[in-house]
C-alpha positions as CSV (number, residue, x, y, z in Angstrom):
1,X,0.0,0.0,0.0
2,X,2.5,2.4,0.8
3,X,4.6,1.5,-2.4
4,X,1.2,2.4,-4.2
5,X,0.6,5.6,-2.3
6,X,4.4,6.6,-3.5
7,X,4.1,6.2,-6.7
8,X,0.9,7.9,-6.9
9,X,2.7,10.8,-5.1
10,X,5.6,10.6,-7.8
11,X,2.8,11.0,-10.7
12,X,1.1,13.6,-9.0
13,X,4.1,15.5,-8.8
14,X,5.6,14.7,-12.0
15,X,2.3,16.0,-13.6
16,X,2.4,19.1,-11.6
17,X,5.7,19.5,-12.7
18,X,5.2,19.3,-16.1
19,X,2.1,21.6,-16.4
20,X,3.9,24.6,-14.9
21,X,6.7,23.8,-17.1
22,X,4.2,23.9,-20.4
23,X,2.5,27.1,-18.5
24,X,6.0,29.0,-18.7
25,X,6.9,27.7,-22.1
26,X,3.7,28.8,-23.0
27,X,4.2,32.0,-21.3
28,X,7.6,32.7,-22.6
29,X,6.7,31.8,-26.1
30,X,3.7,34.0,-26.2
31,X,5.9,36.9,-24.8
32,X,8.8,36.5,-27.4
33,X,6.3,36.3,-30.4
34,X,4.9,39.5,-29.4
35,X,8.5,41.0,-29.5
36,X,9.2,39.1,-33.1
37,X,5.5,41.4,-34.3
38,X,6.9,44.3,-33.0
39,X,9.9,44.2,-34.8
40,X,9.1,42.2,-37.6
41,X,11.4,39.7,-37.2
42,X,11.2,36.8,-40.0
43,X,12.2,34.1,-37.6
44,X,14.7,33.6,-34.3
45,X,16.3,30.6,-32.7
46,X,16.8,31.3,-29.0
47,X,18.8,29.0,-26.1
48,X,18.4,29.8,-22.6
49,X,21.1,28.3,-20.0
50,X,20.1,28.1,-16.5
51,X,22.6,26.6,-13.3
52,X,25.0,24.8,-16.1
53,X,22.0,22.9,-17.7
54,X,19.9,23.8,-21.4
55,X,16.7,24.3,-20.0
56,X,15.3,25.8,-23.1
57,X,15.6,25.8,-27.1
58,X,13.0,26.9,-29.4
59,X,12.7,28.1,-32.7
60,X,10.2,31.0,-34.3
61,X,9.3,31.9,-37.4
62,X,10.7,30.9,-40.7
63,X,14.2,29.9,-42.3
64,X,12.9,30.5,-45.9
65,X,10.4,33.5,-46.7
66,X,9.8,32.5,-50.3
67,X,9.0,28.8,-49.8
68,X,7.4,29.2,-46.1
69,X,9.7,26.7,-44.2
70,X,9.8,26.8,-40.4
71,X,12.9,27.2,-38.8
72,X,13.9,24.6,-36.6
73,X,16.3,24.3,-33.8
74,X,18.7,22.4,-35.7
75,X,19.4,24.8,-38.1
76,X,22.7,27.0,-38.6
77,X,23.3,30.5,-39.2
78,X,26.3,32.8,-39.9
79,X,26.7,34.2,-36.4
80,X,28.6,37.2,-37.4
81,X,30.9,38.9,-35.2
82,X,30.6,36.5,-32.3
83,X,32.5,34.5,-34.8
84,X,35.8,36.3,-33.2
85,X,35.5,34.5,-29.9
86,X,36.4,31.3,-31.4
87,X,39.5,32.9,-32.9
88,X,40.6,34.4,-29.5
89,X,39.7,31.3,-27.8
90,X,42.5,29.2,-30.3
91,X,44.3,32.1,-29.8
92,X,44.5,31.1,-25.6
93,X,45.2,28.0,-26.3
94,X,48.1,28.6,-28.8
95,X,49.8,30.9,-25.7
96,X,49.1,28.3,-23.1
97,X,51.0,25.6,-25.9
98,X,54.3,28.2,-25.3
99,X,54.0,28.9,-29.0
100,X,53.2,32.5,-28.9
101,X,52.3,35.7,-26.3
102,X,50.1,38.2,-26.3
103,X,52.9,40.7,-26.2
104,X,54.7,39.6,-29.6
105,X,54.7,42.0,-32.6
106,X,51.5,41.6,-34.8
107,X,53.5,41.9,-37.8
108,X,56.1,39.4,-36.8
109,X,53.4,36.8,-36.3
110,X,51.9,37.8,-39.7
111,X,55.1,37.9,-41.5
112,X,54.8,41.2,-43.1
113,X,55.4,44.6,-41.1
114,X,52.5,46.0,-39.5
115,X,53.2,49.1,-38.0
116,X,51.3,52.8,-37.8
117,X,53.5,55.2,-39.9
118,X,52.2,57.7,-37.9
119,X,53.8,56.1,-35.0
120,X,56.5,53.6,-36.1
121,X,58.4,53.3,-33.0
122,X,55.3,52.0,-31.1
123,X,55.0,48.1,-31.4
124,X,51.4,46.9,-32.5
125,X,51.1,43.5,-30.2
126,X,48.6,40.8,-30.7
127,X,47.1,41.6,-27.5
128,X,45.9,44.8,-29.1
129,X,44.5,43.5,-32.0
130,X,42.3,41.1,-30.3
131,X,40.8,44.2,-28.0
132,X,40.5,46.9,-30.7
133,X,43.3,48.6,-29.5
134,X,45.5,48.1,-32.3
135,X,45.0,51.6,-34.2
136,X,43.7,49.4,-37.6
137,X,40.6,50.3,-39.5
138,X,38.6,48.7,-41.9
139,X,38.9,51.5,-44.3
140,X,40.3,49.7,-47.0
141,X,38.2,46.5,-46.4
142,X,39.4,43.6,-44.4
143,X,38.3,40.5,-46.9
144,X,41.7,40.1,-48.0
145,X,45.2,40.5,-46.3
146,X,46.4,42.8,-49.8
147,X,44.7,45.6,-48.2
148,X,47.4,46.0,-45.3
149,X,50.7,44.4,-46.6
150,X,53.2,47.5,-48.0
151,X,54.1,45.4,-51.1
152,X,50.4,45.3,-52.3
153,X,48.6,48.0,-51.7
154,X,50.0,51.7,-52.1
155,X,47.1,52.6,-49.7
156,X,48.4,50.7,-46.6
157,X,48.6,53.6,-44.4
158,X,45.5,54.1,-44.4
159,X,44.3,50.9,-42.8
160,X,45.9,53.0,-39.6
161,X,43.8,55.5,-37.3
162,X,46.2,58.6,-36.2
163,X,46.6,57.5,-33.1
164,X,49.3,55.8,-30.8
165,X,48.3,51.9,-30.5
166,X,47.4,50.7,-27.4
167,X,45.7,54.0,-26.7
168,X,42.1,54.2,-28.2
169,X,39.6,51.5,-28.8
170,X,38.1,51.0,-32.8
171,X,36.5,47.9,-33.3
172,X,37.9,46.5,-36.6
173,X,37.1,43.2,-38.9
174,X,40.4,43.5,-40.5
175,X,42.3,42.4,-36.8
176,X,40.6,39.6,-36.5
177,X,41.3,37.9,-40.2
178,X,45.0,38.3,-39.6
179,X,45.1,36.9,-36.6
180,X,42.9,33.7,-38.1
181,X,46.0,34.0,-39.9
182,X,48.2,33.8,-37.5
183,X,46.4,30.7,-35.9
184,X,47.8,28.8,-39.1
185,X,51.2,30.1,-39.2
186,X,51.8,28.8,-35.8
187,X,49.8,25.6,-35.9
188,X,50.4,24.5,-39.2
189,X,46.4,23.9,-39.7
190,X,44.6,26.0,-41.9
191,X,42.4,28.1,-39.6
192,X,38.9,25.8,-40.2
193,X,40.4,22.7,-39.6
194,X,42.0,24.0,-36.8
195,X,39.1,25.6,-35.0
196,X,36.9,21.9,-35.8
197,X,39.4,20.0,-34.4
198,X,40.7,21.9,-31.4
199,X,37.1,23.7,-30.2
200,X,34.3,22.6,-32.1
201,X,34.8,18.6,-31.7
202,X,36.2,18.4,-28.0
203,X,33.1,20.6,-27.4
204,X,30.6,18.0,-29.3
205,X,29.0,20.7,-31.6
206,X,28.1,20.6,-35.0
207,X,29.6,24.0,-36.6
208,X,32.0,25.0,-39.0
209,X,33.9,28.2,-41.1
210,X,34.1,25.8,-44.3
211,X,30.5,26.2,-45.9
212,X,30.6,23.2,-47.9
213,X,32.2,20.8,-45.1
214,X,28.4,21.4,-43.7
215,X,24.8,20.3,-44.4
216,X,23.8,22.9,-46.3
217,X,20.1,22.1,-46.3
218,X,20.7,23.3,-42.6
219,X,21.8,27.0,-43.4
220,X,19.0,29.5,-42.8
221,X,17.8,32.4,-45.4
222,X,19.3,35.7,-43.9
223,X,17.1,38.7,-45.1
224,X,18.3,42.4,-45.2
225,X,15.2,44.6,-44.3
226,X,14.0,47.6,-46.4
227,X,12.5,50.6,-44.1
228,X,11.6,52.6,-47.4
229,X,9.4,49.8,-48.2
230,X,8.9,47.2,-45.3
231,X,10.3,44.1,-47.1
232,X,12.8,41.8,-47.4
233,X,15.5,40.6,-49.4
234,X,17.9,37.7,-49.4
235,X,21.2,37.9,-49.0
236,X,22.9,35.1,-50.5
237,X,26.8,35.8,-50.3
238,X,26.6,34.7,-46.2
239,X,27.1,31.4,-47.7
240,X,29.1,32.0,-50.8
241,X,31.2,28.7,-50.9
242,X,34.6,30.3,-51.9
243,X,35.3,27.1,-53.7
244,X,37.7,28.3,-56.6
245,X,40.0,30.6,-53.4
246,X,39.6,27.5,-51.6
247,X,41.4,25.2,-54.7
248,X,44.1,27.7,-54.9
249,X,44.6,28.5,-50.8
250,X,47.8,29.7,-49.7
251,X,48.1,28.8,-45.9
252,X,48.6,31.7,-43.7
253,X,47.7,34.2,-46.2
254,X,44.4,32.9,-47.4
255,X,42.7,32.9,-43.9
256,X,40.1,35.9,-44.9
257,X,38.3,33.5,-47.2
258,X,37.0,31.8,-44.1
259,X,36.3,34.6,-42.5
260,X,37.7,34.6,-38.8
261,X,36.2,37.7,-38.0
262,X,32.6,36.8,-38.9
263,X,32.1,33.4,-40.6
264,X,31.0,30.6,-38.1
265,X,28.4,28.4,-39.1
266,X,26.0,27.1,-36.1
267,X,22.8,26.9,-34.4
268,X,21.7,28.4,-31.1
269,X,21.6,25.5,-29.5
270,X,24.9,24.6,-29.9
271,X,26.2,28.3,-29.3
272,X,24.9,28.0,-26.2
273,X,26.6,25.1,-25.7
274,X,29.9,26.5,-26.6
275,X,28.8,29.7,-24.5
276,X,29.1,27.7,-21.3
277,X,31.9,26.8,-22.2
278,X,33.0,30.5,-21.6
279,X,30.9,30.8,-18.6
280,X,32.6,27.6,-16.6
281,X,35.6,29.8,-17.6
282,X,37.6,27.6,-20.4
283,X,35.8,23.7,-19.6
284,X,32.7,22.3,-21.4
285,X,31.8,18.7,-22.2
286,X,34.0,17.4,-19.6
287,X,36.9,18.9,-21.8
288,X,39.2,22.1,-20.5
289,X,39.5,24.3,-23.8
290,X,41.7,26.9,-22.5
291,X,42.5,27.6,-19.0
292,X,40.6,29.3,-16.1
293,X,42.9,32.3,-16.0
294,X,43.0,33.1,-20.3
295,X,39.4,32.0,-19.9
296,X,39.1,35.0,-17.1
297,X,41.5,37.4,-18.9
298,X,39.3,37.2,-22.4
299,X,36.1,38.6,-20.2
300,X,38.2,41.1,-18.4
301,X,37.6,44.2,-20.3
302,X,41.0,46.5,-21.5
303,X,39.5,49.7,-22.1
304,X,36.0,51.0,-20.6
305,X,35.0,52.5,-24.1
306,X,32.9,49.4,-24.9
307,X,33.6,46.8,-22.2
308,X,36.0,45.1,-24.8
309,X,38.1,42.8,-23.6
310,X,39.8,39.6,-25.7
311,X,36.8,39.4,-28.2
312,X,34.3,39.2,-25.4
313,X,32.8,42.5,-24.3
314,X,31.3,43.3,-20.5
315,X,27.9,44.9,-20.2
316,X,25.5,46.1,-17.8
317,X,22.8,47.8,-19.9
318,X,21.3,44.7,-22.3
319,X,19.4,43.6,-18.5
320,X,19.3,46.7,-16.6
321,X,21.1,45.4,-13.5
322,X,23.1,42.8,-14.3
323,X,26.8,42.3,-15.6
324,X,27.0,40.1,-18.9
325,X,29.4,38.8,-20.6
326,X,29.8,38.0,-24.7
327,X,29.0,39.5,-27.7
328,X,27.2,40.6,-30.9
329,X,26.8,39.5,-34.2
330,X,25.7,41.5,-37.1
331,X,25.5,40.9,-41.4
332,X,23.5,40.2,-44.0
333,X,20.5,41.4,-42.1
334,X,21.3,38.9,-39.2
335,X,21.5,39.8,-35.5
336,X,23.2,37.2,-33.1
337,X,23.4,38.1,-29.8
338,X,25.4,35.4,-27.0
339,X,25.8,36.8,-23.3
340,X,26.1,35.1,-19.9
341,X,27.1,35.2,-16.3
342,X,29.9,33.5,-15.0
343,X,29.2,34.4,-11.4
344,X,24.9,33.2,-11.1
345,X,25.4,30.7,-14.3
346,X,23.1,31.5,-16.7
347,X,23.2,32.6,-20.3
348,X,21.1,33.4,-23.2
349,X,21.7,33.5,-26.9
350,X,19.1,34.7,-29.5
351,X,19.1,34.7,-33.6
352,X,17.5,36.4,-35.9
353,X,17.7,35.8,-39.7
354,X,16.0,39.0,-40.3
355,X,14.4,42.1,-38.4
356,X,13.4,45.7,-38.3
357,X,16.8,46.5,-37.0
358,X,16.0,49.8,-35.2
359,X,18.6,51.0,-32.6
360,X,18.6,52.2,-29.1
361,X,22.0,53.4,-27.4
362,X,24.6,51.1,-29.2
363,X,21.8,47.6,-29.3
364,X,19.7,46.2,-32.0
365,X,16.4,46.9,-30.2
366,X,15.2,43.5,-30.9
367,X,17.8,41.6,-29.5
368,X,17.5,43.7,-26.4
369,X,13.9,43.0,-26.0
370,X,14.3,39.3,-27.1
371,X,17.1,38.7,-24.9
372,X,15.2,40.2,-22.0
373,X,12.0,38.7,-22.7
374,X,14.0,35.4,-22.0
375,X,15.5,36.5,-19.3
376,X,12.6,37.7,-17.3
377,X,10.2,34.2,-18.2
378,X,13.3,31.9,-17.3
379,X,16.0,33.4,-15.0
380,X,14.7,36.2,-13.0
């Protein structure tokens, strides 16, 4: 009787359980689609982590406006500029191997000179290119390593700001594919197969910087809005397979094709997963990626203009209240946005294919309002 009366008990609670957890999904879901009408978001994969645990992965909208198809959580987008994190990340790991600092000359490590003419006594170190401290621009582009080197371009100079690196914060694409270049140079893997094998696979997660070493029945439509006329367009070159650069690669000068600054291929679910990574400071899947003090050091922030610190940023105004860490993504008419807290354990990642993308001091306003709509049905 009592072993009745027990498991009677256990199904009564079990049940409970479950209805408040459909009650909040409910909740939550209802909340977040009101924020996707409001900004007219074309669809959004989100991933909430709660106390080291997944408790929640859904997918809104659609992954194809022309032919109607739902997004699903196992679908991959470009993530953008959060696509940096997993450069600085093998970048830690390459220092803790001995093989580099973050105090050696950028342009030694690249193999041509990278110096500010205006100041050419001042070494550029790879420490300030991975915090936007490094006096480079984008002004000439960044998709190719051309734009910077002295031999090729007569324009170099101007990849420089007139100021003294190491002094002002710019964030700049063009730092981040050199030093995916540099991750070959000193591995001896080009910069994909290096990130798969070192971060992606010890972490269990199905991403890539290679489009066609993915499924690409998996990628999902990103759409550039319109404001003149409300609509939509695709942008196909987010997945441009780069076959014919590919076929004639030359390692450690190549790297831009993959894009290190902005070309990671994944879901949200997975991000999330490689986001706690971050947030147990350098150990996910039972596997240490990088240690607890480079783990530490990439979240500590090296100037205040931003919170930038090792391509993770600190914030306290996405959740009015609270310190963050992570980043943004934005291209193509995507908006990625990955932030978490180290100290109460929880994180949140949200991605849009496609939005109004109106802005409110420095954030998309739909990521904000996503993100916190999240936030206050799961974690507050």
């Amino acid at each position: 009787m009592k072993s009745l009366q027990s498991f009677l008990v256990f199904i009564f609670l079990f049940t409970l359980n479950i209805n408040l957890l459909f009650a909040q999904n409910s909740k939550a879901e209802s909340d977040f689609e009101a924020v996707m009408k409001k900004y007219e978001a074309v669809g959004a994969s989100v991933a909430v982590v709660k106390g080291n645990k997944l408790v929640y992965a859904h997918s809104f909208g659609l992954k194809d406006l022309d032919h109607k198809i739902a997004l699903s959580n196992q679908d991959i987008f470009r993530i953008a500029s959060i696509s940096k994190s997993f450069s600085a990340t093998a970048i830690m790991q390459l220092v803790e191997a001995g093989k580099i600092t973050l105090d050696d000359d950028f342009g030694d490590l690249i193999g041509f000179k990278i110096r500010n003419p205006n100041f050419p006594e001042k070494v550029i170190t790879l420490k300030m290119a991975l915090s936007h401290t490094s006096s480079l621009n984008d002004s000439e582009g960044y998709l190719n390593l051309d734009l910077i080197n002295p031999d090729k371009n007569p324009n170099w100079a101007k990849c420089y700001n007139n100021y003294e690196p190491g002094s002002k914060y710019e964030y700049c694409n063009l730092n981040f594919n050199l030093i995916g270049t540099i991750i070959e140079k000193i591995s001896g893997e080009r910069f994909d197969q290096y990130i798969k094998k070192h971060i992606l696979n010890p972490l269990d997660l199905y991403a890539g910087y290679c489009v066609d070493s993915l499924d690409g029945s998996r990628f999902v439509n990103l759409y550039e809005y319109h404001a003149d006329n409300k609509s939509f367009s695709i942008a196909p070159a987010a997945y441009a397979p780069r076959r014919t650069e590919i076929a004639n690669y030359i390692m450690g000068y190549s790297t831009p094709i993959f894009s290190p600054t902005g070309g990671m291929k994944i879901s949200a679910t997975d991000l999330a997963r490689y986001m706690m990574m971050h947030m147990n400071y350098g150990t996910g899947n039972k596997h240490r990626i990088i240690s607890k003090r480079h783990a530490k050091l990439m979240q500590t922030k090296i100037t205040d203009e931003e919170g930038y610190g090792l391509a993770l940023r600190s914030v306290d105004d996405l959740v009015d209240g609270v310190n963050l860490k992570g980043h943004t993504g934005s291209a193509y008419g995507l908006y990625s946005t990955m932030f978490f807290s180290p100290k109460e354990k929880f994180g949140i990642v949200v991605i849009t294919n496609g939005c109004n993308p109106t802005y409110t001091k420095g954030w998309c306003d739909f990521s904000k309002a996503a993100y916190n709509s999240l936030y206050q049905n799961f974690i507050r």
